[in-house]
C-alpha positions in Angstrom: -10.0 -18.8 -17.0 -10.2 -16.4 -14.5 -7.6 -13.6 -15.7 -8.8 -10.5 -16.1 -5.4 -8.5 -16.9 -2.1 -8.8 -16.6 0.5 -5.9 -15.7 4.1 -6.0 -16.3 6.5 -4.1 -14.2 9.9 -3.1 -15.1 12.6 -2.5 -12.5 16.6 -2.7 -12.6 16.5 -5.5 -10.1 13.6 -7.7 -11.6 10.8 -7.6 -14.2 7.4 -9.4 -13.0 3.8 -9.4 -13.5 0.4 -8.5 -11.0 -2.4 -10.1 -12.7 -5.5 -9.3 -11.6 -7.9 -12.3 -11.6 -11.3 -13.0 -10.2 -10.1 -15.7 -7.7 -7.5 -18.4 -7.2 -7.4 -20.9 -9.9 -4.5 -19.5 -11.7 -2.3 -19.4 -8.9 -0.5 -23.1 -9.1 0.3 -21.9 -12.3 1.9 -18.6 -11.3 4.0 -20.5 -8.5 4.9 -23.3 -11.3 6.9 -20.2 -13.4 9.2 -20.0 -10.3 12.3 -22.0 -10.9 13.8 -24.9 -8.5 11.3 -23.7 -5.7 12.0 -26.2 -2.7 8.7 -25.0 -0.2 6.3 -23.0 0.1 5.6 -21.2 3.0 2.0 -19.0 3.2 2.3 -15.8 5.3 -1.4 -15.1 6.4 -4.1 -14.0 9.2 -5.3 -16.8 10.7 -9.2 -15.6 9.7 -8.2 -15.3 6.3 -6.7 -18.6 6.2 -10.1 -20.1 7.3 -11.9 -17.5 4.9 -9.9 -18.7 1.7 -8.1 -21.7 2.1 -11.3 -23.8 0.2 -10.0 -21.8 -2.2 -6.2 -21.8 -2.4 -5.5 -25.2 -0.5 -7.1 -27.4 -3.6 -4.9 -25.3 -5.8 -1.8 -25.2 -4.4 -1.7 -29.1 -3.4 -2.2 -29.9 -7.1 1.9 -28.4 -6.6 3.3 -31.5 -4.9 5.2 -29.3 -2.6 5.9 -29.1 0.9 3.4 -26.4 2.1 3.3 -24.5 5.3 1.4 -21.7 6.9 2.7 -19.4 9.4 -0.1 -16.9 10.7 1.1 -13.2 11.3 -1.6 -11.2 13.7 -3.1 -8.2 11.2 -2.7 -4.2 12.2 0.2 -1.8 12.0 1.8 -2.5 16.2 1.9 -6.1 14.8 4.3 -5.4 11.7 7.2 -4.3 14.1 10.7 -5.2 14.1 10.4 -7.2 17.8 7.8 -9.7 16.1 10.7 -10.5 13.5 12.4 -12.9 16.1 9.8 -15.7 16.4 9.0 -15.6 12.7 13.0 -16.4 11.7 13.0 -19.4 14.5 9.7 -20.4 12.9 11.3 -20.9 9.6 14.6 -22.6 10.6 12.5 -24.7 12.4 10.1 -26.4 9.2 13.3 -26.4 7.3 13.0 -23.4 5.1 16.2 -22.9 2.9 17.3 -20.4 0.3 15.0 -22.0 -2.8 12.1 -21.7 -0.4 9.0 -19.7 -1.7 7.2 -17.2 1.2 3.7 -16.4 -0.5 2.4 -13.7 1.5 -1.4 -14.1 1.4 -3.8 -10.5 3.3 -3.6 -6.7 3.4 -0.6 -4.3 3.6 0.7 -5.5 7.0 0.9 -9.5 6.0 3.0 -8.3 2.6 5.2 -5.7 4.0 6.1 -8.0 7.3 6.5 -11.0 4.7 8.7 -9.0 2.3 10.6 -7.8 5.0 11.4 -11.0 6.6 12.3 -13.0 2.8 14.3 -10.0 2.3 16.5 -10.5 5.4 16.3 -14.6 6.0 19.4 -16.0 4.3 20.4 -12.6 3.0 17.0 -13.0 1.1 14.6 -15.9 -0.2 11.9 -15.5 -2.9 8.6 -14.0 -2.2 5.4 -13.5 -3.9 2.7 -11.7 -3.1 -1.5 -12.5 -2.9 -3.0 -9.4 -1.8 -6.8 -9.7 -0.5 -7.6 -6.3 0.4 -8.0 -3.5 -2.3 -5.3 -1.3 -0.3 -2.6 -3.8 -0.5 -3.8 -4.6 -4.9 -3.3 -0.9 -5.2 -0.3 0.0 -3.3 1.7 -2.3 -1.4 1.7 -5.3 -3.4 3.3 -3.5 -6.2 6.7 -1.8 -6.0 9.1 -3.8 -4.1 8.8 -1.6 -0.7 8.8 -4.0 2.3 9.2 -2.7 5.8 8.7 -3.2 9.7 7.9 -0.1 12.3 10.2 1.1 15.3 8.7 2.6 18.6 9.1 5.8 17.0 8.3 6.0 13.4 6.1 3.7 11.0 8.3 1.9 7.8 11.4 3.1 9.7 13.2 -0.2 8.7 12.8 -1.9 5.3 14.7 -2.1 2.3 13.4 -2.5 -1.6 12.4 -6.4 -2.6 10.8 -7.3 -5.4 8.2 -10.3 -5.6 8.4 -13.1 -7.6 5.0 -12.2 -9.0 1.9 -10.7 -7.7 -1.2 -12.7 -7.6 -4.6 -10.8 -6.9 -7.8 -12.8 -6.4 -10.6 -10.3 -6.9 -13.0 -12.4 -5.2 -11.2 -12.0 -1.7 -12.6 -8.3 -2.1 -16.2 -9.7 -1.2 -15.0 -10.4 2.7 -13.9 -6.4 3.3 -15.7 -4.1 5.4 -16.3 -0.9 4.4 -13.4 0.7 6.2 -11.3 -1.6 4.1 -12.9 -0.1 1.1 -11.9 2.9 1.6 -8.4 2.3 2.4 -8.1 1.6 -1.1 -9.9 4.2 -2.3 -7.6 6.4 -0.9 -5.1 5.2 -2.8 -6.8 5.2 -6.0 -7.6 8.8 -5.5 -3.7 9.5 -4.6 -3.1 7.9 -7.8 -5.5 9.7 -9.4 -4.6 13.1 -8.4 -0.6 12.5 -9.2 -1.6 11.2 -13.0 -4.2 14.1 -13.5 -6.0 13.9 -17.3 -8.7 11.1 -17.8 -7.3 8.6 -14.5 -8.6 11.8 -12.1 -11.9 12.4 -14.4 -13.2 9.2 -14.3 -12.5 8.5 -10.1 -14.5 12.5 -10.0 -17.6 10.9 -11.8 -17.5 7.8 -9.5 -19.0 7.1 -5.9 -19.7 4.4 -3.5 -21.1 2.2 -6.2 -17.4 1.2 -7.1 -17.0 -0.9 -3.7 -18.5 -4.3 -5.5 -16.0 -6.5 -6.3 -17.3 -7.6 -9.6 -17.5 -4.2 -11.2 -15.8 -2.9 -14.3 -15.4 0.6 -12.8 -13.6 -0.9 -10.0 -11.4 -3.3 -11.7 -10.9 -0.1 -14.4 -9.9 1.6 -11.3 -7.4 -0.9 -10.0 -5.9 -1.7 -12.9 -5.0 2.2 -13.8 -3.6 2.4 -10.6 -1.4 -0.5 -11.3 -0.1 0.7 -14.5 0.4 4.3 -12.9 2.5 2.9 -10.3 4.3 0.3 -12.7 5.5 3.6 -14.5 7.1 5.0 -11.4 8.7 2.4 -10.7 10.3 1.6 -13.8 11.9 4.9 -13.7 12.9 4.8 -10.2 13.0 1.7 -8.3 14.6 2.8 -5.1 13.2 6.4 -4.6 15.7 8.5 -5.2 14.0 11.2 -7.1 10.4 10.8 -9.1 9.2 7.8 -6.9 9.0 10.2 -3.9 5.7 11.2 -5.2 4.4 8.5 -3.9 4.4 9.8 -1.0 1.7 12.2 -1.6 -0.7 12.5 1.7 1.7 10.1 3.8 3.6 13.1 5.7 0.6 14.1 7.4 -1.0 10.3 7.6 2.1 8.5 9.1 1.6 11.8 11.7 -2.0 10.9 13.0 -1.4 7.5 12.3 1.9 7.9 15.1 -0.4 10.0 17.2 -3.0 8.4 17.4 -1.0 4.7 17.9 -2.7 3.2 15.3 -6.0 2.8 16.9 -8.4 5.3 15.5 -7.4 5.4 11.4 -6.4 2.8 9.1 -4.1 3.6 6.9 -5.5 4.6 3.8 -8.6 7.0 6.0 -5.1 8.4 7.0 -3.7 9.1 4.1 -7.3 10.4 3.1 -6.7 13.1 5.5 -3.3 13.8 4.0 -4.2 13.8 0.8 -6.5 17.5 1.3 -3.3 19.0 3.9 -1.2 18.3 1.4 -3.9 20.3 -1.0 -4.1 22.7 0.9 -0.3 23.3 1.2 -0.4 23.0 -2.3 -2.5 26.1 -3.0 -0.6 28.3 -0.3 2.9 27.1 -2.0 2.8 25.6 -5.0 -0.5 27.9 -6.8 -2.7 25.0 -7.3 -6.5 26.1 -8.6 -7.8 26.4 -5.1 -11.2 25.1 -6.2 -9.4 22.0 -5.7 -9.9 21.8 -1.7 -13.9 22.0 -2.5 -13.4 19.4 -5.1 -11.6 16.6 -3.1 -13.7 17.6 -0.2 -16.8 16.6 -2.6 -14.8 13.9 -4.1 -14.2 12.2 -0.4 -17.7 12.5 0.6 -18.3 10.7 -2.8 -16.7 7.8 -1.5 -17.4 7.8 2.3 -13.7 8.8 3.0 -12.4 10.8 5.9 -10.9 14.4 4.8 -10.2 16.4 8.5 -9.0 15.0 12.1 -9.4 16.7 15.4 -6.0 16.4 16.5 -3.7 19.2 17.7 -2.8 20.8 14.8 0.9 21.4 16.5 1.3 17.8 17.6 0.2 16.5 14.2 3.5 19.2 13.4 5.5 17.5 16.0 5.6 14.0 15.0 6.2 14.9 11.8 9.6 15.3 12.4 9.8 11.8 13.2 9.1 11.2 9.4 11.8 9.5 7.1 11.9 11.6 4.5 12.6 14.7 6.6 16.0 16.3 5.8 17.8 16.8 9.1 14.9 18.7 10.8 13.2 20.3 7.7 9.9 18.5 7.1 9.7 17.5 3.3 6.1 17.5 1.6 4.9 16.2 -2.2 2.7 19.0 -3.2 0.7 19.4 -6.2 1.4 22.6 -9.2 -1.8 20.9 -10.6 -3.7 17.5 -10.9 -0.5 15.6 -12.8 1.8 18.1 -12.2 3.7 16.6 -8.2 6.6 18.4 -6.9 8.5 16.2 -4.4 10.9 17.0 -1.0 9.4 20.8 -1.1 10.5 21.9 2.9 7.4 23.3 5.1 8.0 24.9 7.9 5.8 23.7 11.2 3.9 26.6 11.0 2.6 26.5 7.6 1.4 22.9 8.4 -0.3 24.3 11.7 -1.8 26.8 10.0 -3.0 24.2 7.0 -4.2 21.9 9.5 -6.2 24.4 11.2 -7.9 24.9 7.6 -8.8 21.9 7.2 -10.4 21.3 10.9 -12.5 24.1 9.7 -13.8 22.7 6.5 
């Protein structure tokens, strides 16, 4: 058996497990729990497909159902709304119809793009999702958030879409570069630094040592995050209020991420970088300790993550006003009181975040 824990997650839409599991026996048996499902169709990379599929392809033919594999190009300018096109055609072409199954099978790009397209086909088909990267286990697997990018602004369209089930094969971990590491560290500390108490202790007291698939600090880690993030959600599916927290670090990351197009930061080093602006707004507005801009400097170096950017601190400003959550033209932070203590849509004017930014080059 290769379950190491299962997570429930309540929403108002639909109630649904992540189990965390150290590879992909299990996962006929997750799809078998799926009513009346008519095909399957696997959302992946093509590299990951040749990296897993002596894994996956024994598993799911034991199914008997039609199975097909449509490969989606990784990064964040491929998970835009003008690659939708092709992938619709693709389906109506193999036949896909509305008890068809999308399994979407990578990182954050393959599950938001696959979310995103079997929320729209048919008004909506069933998806699950198979993340592979420690990001996507963390974060974007879990919560129902699916989304493409516009010219002008990442996750600009989307909608909220739960998954059948989410299905996450520790082993795939083994196959990430550092960088991707990282990227889900980033998270984890995000996570860690909205919950506070014991969560943000034990990710203080840990380092590098955590980026080993088969340890019990990581999957300790991972499944905390989970269970934070199944809390959220269960209060507020949609983001109308408490689930903006989420949020924390993104303002400034989706920024650089925009400014730089994509190129120099994944996402989660971005939202690294967030994470201490937003710390650093936090003391100046919201009278956090302000010890704690040493201390997630420390706890960054800890874990090889990125915490400053050379970027013009005013055009980091600037395209924040392309962000969604902005109000009109009033640019809308989360912001910490203290560790487990967020405050959410808190309005900061360009020049505080010029002058924060500034700060932070300086660190």
């Amino acid at each position: 058996m290769s379950l190491i824990e299962k997570i429930q997650i309540t929403t108002s839409s639909k109630n649904y497990t992540v189990g965390l599991y150290t590879d992909f026996r299990e996962l006929a048996e997750e799809i078998r729990k799926v009513p009346n499902v008519s095909s399957l169709f696997i959302f992946t990379e093509r590299g990951l497909s040749g990296l897993f599929q002596k894994y996956y392809k024994p598993v799911i033919s034991s199914l008997g159902l039609k199975v097909h594999e449509i490969f989606i190009k990784g990064g964040e300018k491929n998970k835009h709304i003008r690659k939708t096109p092709e992938i619709y055609n693709e389906l109506i072409k193999l036949g896909a119809d509305r008890k068809s199954l999308i399994l979407a099978m990578g990182g954050g790009v393959v599950g938001d793009f696959s979310g995103f397209i079997a929320s729209t086909f048919l008004r909506g088909i069933r998806f699950a999702q198979v993340p592979t990267t420690l990001l996507a286990c963390v974060d974007s697997s879990v919560g129902g958030k699916v989304a493409v990018n516009a010219d002008l602004g990442k996750n600009m369209i989307g909608s909220f879409f739960q998954p059948e089930f989410v299905y996450a094969p520790l082993n795939s971990l083994s196959t990430l570069p550092r960088r991707e590491w990282r990227c889900g560290m980033s998270e984890i500390l995000k996570h860690s630094l909205l919950e506070g108490g014991e969560y943000l202790e034990k990710v203080r007291a840990g380092s590098i040592d955590v980026y080993n698939y088969e340890s019990a600090v990581l999957h300790d880690f991972v499944a905390d995050s989970i269970r934070f993030k199944a809390k959220i959600v269960s209060q507020d599916e949609t983001e109308t209020g408490l689930r903006k927290i989420l949020n924390f670090g993104h303002t400034t990351a989706h920024a650089i991420e925009s400014l730089t197009k994509y190129k120099k930061y994944s996402h989660g080093e971005a939202v690294a970088i967030g994470l201490l602006t937003a710390t650093i707004l936090s003391v100046e507005k919201q009278g956090l300790d302000p010890s704690w801009i040493g201390n997630l400097k420390e706890i960054d170096k800890n874990y090889d993550l990125p915490y400053q950017d050379k970027s013009k601190s005013r055009e980091v400003a600037e395209h924040m006003l392309h962000d969604k959550k902005n109000v009109g033209n009033s640019i809308r932070f989360v912001l910490l009181k203290s560790p487990g203590e967020p405050v959410w849509d808190i309005p900061v004017e360009q020049q505080e975040i010029i002058s924060a930014f500034r700060r932070q080059k300086n660190l």
